[in-house]
N, C-alpha and C positions, 0 to 999 in steps of 0.2 A: 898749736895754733900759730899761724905767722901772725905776729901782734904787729907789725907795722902795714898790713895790709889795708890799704883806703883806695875801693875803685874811684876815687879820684884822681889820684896821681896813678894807681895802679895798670889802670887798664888806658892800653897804648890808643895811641889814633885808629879809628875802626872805617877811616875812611874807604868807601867803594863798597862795604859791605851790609849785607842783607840778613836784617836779623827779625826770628820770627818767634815769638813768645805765648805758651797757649794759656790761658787762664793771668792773662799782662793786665787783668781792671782791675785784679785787686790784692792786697794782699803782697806775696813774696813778688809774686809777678811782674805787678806792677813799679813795685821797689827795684827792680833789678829792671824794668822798661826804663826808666828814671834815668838810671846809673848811667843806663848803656849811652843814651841818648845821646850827653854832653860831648862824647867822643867823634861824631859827628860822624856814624854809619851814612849810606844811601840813603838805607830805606826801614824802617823799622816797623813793624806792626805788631800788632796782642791781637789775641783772640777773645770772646766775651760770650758766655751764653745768652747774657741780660743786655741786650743792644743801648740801655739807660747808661749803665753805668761804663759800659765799655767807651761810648761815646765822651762823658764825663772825664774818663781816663786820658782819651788821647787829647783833649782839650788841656789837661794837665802835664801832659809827655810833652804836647807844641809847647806850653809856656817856658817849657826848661830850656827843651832843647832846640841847638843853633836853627836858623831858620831853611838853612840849605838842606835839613835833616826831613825828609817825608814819611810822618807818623800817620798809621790807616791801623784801623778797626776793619777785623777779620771776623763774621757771625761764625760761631762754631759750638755743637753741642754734641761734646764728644761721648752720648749713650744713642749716639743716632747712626748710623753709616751712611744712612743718605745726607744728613748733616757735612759728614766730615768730606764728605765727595765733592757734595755743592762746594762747600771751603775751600776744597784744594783746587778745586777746578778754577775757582775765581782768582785766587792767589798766581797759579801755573800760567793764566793769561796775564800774568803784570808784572810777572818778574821774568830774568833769565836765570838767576840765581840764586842760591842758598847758604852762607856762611855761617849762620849762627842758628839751632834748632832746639828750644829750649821748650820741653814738655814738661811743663811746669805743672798746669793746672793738677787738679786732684781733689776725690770727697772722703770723708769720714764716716764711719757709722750710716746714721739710718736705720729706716727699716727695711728689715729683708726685701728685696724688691730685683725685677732684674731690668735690665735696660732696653731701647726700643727692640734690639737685633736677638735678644734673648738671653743676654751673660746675667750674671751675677754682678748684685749693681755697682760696686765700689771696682771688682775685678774689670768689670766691661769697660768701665769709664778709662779707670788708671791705668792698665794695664792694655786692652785691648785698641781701645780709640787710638790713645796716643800710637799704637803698630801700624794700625789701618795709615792713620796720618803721615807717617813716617815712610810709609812703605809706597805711597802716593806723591813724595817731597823727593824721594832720593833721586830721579833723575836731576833736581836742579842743584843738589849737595855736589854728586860727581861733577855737574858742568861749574860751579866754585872752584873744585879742586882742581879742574884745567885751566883755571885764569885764577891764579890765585893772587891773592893782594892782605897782606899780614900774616896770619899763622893761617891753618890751613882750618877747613870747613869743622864746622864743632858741632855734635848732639848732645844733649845733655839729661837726663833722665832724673828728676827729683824724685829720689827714693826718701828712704828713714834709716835710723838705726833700727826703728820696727821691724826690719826687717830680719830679726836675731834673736825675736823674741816669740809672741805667740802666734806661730801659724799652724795650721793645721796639721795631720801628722805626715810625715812625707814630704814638707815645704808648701807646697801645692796643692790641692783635691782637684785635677782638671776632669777630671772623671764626671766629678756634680758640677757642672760650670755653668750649663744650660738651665739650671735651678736657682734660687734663691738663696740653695745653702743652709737654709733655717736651722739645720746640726749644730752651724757654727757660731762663735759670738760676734758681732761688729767687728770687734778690737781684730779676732783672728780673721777675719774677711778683709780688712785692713792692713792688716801686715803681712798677710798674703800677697795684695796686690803691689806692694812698696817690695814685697822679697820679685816680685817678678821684673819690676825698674830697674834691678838692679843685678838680675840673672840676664834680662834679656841684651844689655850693652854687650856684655862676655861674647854671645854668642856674632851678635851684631859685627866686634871687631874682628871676629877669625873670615865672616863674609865679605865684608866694603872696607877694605884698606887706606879709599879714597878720601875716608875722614875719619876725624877720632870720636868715639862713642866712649860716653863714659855715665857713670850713677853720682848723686852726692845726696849726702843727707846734711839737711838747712842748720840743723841743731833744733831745740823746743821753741818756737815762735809764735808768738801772741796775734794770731791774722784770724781766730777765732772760728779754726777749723775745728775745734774740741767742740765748743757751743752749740753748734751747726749738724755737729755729727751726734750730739747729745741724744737726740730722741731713735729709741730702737738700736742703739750703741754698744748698750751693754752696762754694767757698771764701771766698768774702769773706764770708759771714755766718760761716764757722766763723773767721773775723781778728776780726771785730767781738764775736765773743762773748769771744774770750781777751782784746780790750782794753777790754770792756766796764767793768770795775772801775774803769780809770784815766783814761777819757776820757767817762763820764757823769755828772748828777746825780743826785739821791736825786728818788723820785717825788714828793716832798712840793713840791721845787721844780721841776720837770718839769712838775704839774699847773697852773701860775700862769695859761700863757697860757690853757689852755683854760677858768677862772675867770674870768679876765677879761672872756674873750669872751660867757661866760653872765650878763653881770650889770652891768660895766661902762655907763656914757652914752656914746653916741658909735660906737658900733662899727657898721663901713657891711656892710651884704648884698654878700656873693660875693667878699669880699676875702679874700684867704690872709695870714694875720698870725704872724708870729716872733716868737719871749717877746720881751719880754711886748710884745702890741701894734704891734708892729712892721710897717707893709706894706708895700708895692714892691718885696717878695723874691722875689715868683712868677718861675716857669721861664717858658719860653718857651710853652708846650702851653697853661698857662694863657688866651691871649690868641689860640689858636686856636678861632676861632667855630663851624669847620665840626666841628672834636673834642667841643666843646663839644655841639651838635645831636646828632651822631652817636650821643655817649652816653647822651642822656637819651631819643632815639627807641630807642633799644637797650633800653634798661633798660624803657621805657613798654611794649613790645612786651612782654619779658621778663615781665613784672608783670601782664600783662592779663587779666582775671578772677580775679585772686587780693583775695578780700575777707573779712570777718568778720560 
C-alpha cells in the first residue's frame, strides 16, 4: 500500500477536465465524486438509478466543491439499453469531452433474474452496461486525448479481488448469458462479472491507445453492497454481509485506489491494481489470452448496432 496516499494533497489540479462517475450517489462512488470535486475539474457528473438520491448527492458534491466546478446528475439504469442510450445521448449533447470514466457502480447477489435486454442480472449490469456505455463515450475520450490538459484521458473499471476466486468453470459461462444462470450461486455470478472488469480493460488497451484502461479492486468496503445482495445470494454473501461491519473500510478509504487510478502519473493500461497502486495481484484468468478474445468478441457481437 502507499500509506502516504491522501487524495487531498494527492490528486493534482484536474482543472479543464470532465469527469463522469457511474453509480457517483452512493457508496464508493460518491466518495470518490467528493474527492475529485475539490480539485476543481470543469465539469463533474454521477449517474443514479434513484433520481431521490442522486439529486441529494449532487446537492452534497456543490457543498464541497469550489463553485466554478459544474456538478449534474446523469438518470442512468444500466440493465436497460435504452437507459444507457437516453444517458449517453444527453450527456454527448453537453459535453465535448471525456477525461475521467469511472464505471463505478455495480450489484451483488440477488435473485436469479436477467436484466431488461436479457443478460444475466449482476453479469448485464456490471459487465455488459458499463461496455454498452463505454463504447458509446469513446468518441469524447479520443476527442480528450487530442486537447489534453493533465495526464491523459483515464477508464477505470471497479473490479474485485473476486475475481480469483469463485467463478464458474472456465472463468466465464458466456454460453448461458441470456439465462438467469440458476446452475450458478450469487457469489459465482458475482465474481464472474468483477472477473470480466477486469479482463475486458486488457483487451480495451491493445484497441484505444488513446487512453489508459485499467481494473482496481476497492479492498472489502462497508457501502452495504453484501446486505443488499443478501437475499437469493447464496450463503457466503449472506456470511459476508453479517461480517461486513468488522472486516471492511469506510468508502472514503475504499475509494483511494480507484482515484489514484484516475489521475495519478504512471499508471500502465490493462493492469489490475490493489489499494492503492498496487500490481502483480491478478488471478490467473487474467493472463488467459484466449478468455481475454472470447470476451471482447462476446461483448462486440453483443453490442452490434447499438449507437446514439
Amino acid at each position: 500500500m502507499r500509506p502516504s496516499y491522501d487524495p487531498a494533497t494527492s490528486i493534482p489540479s484536474l482543472e479543464g477536465k470532465v469527469i463522469l462517475i457511474t453509480g457517483g450517489n452512493i457508496g464508493l462512488g460518491k466518495a470518490a465524486a467528493l474527492a475529485l470535486s475539490i480539485h476543481n475539474p470543469a465539469q463533474l457528473w454521477i449517474t443514479a438509478r434513484n433520481p431521490t438520491t442522486g439529486a441529494a448527492a449532487v446537492t452534497e458534491i456543490r457543498a464541497a466543491a469550489p463553485k466554478t466546478v459544474s456538478v449534474n446528475l446523469l438518470e442512468l439504469d444500466l440493465t436497460s439499453f435504452a437507459s444507457i442510450k437516453a444517458a449517453a445521448q444527453k450527456f454527448t449533447a453537453q459535453v465535448v469531452r471525456l477525461d475521467i470514466l469511472m464505471l463505478n457502480a455495480g450489484i451483488m447477489g440477488g435473485e436469479a433474474a436477467v436484466t431488461k435486454d436479457g443478460y444475466e442480472r449482476q453479469f448485464g449490469t456490471n459487465h455488459v452496461g458499463h461496455a454498452l456505455l463505454l463504447k458509446l463515450l469513446t468518441p469524447l475520450l479520443v476527442n480528450a486525448s487530442a486537447h489534453p490538459t493533465g495526464v491523459e484521458p483515464r477508464v477505470v473499471f471497479v473490479s474485485s479481488a473476486a475475481h480469483k476466486y469463485t467463478v464458474p468453470p472456465g472463468g466465464i459461462d458466456l454460453s448461458t448469458m441470456h439465462t438467469p444462470q440458476s446452475q450458478y450461486s450469487g457469489i459465482q455470478k458475482y465474481d464472474q462479472s468483477k472477473l470480466a472488469n477486469a479482463l475486458y480493460p486488457i483487451a480495451l488497451t491493445t484497441k484505444f491507445k488513446q487512453f489508459t484502461t485499467v481494473s482496481v479492486h476497492p479492498g472489502a468496503v462497508g457501502t452495504g453492497l453484501f446486505t443488499t445482495g443478501a437475499k437469493g445470494g447464496g450463503w457466503m454473501v449472506k456470511l459476508l454481509a453479517r461480517l461486513e461491519p468488522w472486516i471492511s473500510v469506510s468508502a472514503e478509504e475504499g475509494a483511494k485506489n480507484q482515484l489514484w487510478a484516475s489521475t495519478a502519473e504512471g499508471v500502465e493500461g490493462g493492469r489490475y491494481y490493489e489499494p492503492v497502486g498496487l500490481s502483480g495481484k491478478e488471478g490467473k484468468y487474467l493472463k488467459d489470452e484466449a478468455l481475454i478474445k472470447r470476451l471482447w468478441d462476446w461483448t462486440e457481437k453483443e453490442l452490434q448496432g447499438h449507437s446514439i
